[in-house]
matplotlib code that plots the C-alpha trace (Angstrom):
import matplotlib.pyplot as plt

x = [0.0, 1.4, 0.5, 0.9, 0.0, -0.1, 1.0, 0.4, -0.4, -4.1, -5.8, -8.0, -11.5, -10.6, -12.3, -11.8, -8.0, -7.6, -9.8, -7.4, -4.5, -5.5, -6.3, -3.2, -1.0, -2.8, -2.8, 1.2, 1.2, -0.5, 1.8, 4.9, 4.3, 0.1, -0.4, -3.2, -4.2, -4.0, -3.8, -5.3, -4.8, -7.0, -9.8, -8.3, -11.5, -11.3, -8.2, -8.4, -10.9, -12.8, -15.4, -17.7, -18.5, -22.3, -20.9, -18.0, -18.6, -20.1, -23.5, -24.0, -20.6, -22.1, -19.6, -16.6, -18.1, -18.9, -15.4, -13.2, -15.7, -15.1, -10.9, -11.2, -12.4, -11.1, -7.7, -8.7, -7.3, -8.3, -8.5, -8.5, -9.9, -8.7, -11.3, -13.4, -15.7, -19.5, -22.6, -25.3, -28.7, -27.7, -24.5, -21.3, -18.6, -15.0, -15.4, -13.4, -14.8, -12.7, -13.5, -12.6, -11.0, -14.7, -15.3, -17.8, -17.9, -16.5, -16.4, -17.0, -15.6, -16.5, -13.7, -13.8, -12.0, -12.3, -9.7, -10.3, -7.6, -9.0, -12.4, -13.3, -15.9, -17.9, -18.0, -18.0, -19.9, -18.1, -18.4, -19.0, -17.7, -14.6, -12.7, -12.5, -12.2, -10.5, -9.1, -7.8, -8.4, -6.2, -7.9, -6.9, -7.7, -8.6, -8.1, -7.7, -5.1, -5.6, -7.2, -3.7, -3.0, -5.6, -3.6, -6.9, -8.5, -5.8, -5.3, -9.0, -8.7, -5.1, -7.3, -9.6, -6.2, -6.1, -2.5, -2.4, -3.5, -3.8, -3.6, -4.9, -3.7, -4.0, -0.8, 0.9, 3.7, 5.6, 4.6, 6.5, 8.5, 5.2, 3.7, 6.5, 6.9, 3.4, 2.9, 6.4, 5.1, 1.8, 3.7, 5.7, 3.5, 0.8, 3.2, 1.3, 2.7, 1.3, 0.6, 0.9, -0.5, -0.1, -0.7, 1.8, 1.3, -0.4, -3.9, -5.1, -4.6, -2.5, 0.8, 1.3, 4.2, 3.8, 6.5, 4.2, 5.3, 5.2, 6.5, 7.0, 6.1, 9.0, 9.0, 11.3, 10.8, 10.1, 9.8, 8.5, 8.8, 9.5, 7.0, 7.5, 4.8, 5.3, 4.4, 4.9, 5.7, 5.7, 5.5, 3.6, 4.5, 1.8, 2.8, 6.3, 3.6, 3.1, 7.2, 7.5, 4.8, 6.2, 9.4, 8.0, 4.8, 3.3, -0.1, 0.0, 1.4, -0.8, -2.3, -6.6, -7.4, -5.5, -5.9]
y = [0.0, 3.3, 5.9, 9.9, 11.8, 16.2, 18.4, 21.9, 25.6, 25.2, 28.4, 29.2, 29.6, 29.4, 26.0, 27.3, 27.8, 24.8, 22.9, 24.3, 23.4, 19.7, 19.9, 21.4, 19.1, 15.4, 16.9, 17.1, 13.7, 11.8, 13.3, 12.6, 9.1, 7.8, 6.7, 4.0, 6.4, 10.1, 11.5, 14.7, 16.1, 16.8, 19.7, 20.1, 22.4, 25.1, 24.3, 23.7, 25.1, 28.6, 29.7, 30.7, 26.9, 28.0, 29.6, 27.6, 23.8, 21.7, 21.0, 17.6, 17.0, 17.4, 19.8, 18.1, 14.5, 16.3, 17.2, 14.4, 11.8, 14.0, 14.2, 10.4, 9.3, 11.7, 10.8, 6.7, 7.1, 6.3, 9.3, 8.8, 12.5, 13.5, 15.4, 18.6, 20.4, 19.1, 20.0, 17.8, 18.3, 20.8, 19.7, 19.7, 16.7, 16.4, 14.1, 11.8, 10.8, 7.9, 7.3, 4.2, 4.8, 5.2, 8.1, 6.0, 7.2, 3.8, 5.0, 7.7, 8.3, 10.5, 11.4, 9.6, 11.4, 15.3, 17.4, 18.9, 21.0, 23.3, 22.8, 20.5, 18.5, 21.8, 22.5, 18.8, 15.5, 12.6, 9.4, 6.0, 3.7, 2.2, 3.7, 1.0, 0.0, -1.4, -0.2, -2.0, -5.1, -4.1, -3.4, -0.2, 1.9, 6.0, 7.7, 11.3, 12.9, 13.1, 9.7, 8.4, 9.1, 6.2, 3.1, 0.8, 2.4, 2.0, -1.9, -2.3, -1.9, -4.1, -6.7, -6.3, -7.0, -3.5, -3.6, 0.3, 3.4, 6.6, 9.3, 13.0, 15.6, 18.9, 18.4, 21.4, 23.2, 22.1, 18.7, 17.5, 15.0, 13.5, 13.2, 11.5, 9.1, 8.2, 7.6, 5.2, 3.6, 2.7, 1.2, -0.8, -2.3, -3.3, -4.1, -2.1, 0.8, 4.2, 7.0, 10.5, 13.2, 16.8, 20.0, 23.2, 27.0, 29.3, 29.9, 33.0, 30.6, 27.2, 26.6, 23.6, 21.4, 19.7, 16.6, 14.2, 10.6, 7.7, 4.3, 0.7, -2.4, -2.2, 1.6, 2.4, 5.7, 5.4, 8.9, 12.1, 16.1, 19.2, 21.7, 22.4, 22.0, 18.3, 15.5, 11.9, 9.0, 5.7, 2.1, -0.2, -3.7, -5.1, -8.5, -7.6, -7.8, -11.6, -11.8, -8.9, -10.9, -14.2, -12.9, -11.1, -13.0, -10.4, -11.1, -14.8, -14.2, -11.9, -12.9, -10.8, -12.4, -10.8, -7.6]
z = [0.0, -1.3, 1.0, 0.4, 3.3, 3.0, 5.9, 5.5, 7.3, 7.4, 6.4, 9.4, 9.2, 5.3, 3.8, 0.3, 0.4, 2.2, -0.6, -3.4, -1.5, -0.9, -5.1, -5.8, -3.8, -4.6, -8.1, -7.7, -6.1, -8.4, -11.4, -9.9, -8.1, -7.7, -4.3, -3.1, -0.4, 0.5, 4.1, 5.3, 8.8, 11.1, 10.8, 7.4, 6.7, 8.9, 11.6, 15.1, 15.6, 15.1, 17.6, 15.2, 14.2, 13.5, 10.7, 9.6, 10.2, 7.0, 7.3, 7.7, 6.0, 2.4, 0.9, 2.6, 1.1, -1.9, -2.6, -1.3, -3.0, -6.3, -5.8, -5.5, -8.1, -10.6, -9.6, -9.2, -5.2, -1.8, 0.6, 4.3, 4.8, 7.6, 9.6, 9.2, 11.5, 10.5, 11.6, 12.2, 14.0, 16.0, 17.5, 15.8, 15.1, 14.5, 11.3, 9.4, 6.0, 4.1, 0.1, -1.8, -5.4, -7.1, -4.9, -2.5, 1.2, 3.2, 6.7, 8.5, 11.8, 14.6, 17.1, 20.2, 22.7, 22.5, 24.0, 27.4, 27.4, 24.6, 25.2, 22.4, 24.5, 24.9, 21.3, 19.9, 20.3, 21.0, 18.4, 19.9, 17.0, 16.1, 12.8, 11.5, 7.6, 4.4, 1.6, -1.3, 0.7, 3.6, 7.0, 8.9, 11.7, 11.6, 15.6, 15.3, 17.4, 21.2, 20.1, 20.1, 24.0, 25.1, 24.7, 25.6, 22.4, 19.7, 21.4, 20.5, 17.2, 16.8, 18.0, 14.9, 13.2, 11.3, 9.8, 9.5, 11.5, 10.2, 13.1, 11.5, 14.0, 14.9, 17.4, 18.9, 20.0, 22.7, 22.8, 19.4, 21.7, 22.7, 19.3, 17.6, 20.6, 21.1, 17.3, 17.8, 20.5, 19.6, 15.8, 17.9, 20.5, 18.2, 15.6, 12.8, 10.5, 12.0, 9.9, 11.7, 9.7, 11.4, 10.1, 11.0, 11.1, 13.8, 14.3, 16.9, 19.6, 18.5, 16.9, 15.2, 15.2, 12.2, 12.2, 10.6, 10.3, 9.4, 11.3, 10.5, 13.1, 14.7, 15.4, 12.4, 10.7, 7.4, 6.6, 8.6, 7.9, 10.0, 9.9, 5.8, 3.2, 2.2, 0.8, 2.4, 0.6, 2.2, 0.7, 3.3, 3.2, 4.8, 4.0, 6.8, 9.8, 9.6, 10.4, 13.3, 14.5, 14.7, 15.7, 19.1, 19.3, 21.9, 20.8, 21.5, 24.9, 26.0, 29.1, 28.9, 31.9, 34.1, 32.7]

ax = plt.figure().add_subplot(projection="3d")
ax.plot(x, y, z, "-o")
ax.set_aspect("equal")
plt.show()
């Protein structure tokens, strides 16, 4: 699985630059090397995230669908969307839409855990479900951001035997150390690849530390980015998981009764 994930300065409160940035960038992408999947970051609509949400998140996710579902299948590519700020019967949802290479919507995702520390959970309504999904045959896992902090959460869905996770993130400065060791740590011990996808830049309240990456089952980097505009290429051999796993067979000596 070739995957291209996009880390950017998200244009706040500004969905249409951020939609001709995506365009411009998977357009750039699939000339110089197609990818099976493109990753967005999270709130890729309007950044992390306005007050004025009455006025800036999608209603009921139709133009965000609307345009990812139309990128995907004019390009022939998966898109694990990232997440937008959606509106829907009068509450409001941090939303991650994923598209197959026909442009159909496969999964949708609603963040779990919304940060406290910035309020989220006063804004936002927490999802209930699992992110969980395939593409091209190949089952992986969506947790968005602070998502990646609840260990019990992302071992819930190893346990579904996803071989990748895609973590879209709206991760700030200082805490670059934590991001790139969480998203190690949880590659390693659930011996999946982990796809970090951060955006950078400043809003009136938040800077970004960009430093998305990307990690292999044994907590290798495979590639990663400052806080640039890039693109991420990363060739997932999902095939290598069946040997990390027989090699350090944690999952066979796991001992769920005691714990």
């Amino acid at each position: 699985m070739k995957v291209c994930a996009l880390q950017w300065d998200l244009a706040y409160k500004d969905v249409s630059k951020n939609k001709r940035k995506i365009t411009e960038m998977i357009e750039t992408a699939v000339m110089r090397n197609k990818p099976d999947v493109f990753v967005l970051p999270e709130m890729w609509n309007v950044s992390f995230f306005p007050d004025n949400l009455e006025e800036t998140a999608d209603k009921d996710g139709e133009e965000t669908k609307a345009f990812l579902s139309s990128l995907a299948n004019k390009h022939q590519v998966n898109i694990v969307g990232g997440s937008a700020a959606v509106q829907s019967e009068g509450k409001y949802y941090n939303s991650s839409y994923s598209f197959n290479r026909e442009g159909d919507l496969v999964h949708t995702y609603n963040k779990v855990h919304l940060f406290s520390p910035s309020n989220e959970h006063e804004k936002f309504t927490a999802g209930n479900e699992l992110g969980i999904l395939e593409l091209d045959g190949v089952k992986v896992g969506v947790a968005t951001c602070y998502d990646l902090r609840f260990t019990e959460w992302i071992r819930k869905m190893a346990l579904e035997d996803i071989q990748v996770l895609f973590v879209p993130a709206a991760w700030p400065h200082p805490r670059v150390a934590v991001w790139e060791t969480l998203l190690r740590a949880r590659a390693i011990e659930n011996q999946f690849f982990v796809v970090g996808v951060n955006s950078s830049g400043t809003t009136d309240k938040l800077n970004f530390c960009g430093h998305s990456t990307i990690y292999d089952p044994l907590g290798e980097r495979l590639t990663s980015a400052r806080e640039e505009e890039k693109l991420l290429w990363a060739d997932l051999d999902t095939k290598s998981i069946v040997k990390v796993r027989r090699d350090m067979p944690v999952y066979k000596d796991r001992r769920p009764e005691l714990y």
